[in-house]
N, C-alpha and C positions, 0 to 999 in steps of 0.2 A: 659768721658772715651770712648774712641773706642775699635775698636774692635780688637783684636790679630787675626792675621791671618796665620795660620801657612803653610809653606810650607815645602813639602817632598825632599826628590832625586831626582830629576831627575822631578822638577816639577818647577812649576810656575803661581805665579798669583800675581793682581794687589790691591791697595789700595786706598784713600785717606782719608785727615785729619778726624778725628784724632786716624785712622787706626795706627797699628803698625805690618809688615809682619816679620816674625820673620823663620830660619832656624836655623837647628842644625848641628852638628857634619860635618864640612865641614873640610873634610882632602883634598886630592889631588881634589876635587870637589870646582869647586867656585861660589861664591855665589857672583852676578854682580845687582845694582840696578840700576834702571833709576830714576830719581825725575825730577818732572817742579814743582820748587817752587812757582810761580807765582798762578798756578792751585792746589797745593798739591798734588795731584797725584802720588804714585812710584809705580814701579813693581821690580818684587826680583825674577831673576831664578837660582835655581841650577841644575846646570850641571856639568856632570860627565867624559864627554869626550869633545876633541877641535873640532871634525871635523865629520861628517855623510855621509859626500858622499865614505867614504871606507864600508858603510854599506849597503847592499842592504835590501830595505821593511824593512826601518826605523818606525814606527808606532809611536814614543815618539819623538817630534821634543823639550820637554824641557831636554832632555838626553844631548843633543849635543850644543854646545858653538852655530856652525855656525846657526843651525838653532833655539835653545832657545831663543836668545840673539834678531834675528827680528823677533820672535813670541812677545815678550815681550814689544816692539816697538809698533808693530802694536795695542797690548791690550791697553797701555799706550795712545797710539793718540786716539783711539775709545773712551777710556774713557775720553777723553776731555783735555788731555797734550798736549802744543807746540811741536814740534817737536825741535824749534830755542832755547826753555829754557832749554831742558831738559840734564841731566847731570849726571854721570853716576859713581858707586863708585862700587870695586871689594875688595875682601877677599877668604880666602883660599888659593888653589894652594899648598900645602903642599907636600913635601917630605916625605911620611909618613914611606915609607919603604928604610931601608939605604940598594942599591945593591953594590956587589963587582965588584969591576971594574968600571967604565965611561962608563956608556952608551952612545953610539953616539947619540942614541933619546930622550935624554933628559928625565927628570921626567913626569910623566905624568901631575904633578902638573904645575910642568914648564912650559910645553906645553898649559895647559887648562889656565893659565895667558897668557901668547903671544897671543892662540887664542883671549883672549876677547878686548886684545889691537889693536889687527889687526882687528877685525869686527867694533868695536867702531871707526875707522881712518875713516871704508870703506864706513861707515853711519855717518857719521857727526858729534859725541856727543862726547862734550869734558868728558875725563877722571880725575875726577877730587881729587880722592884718592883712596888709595889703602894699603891693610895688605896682603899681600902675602909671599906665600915663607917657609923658613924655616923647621920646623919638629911638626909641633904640630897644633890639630885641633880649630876649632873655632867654635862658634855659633854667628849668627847674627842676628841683630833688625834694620829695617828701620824703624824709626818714620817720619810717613805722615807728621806729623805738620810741623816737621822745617827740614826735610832730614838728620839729625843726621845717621849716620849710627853704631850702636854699637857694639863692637866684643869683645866675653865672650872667654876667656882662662883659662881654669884650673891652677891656679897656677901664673896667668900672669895678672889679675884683668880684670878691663874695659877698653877698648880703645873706644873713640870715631873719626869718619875719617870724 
């Protein structure tokens, strides 16, 4: 048995076999893994917002998609992942709160999905599932062994991606 490794908000950190990194309550917050199955290695960031550079004297670079997402990379390579295996699965992005009217900005959930599509194109690593979207939160489990990624819904059972 390995070891459960939990991660916070607005954090992040890395695993392998036959580690299982595990996050909670991811509403408009997405929860984005990397795996190289080859090596077993994954990393799991949640993050809360798409973008950092509207923030001046950022201190939490796992807060933010733009910069989480190649902090998360970089741990992943150091700890001995391919760069060319590695592959990367998303969840959350929720619409947690229904506003009136259409926002022209999109949900923030919306947004933190697009961001991590658009960083994942800009770095190389194919995307290779995804539960996003919708109205309702999630918890998730990367198992190191075999990349399973698992997403717990109140009401809605297990998913695996």
């Amino acid at each position: 048995m390995g070891e459960i490794i939990k991660v916070g908000m607005a954090d992040l950190k890395i695993g392998r076999a036959p580690d299982t990194l595990t996050t909670l309550g991811l509403g408009s917050c997405i929860g984005l893994t990397l795996y190289d199955p080859a090596a077993k290695i994954g990393g799991l960031v949640h993050y809360m917002l798409p973008d950092s550079t509207k923030l001046k004297n950022n201190t939490n670079i796992a807060k933010f998609g733009d910069t989480g997402i190649r902090e998360l990379l970089r741990l992943v390579l150091e700890a001995g992942a391919a760069k060319r295996k590695l592959v990367a699965k998303i969840a959350g992005g929720a619409s947690m709160f229904e506003l009136s009217g259409a926002s022209s900005i999109g949900s923030v959930g919306e947004r933190n999905a697009e961001a991590a599509k658009q960083i994942l194109k800009e770095l190389q690593i194919p995307l290779v599932a995804e539960d996003t979207g919708l109205n309702y939160g999630r918890t998730v489990e990367l198992n190191c062994l075999n990349g399973d990624f698992l997403i717990k819904s109140v009401g809605r059972g297990i998913k695996v991606i």
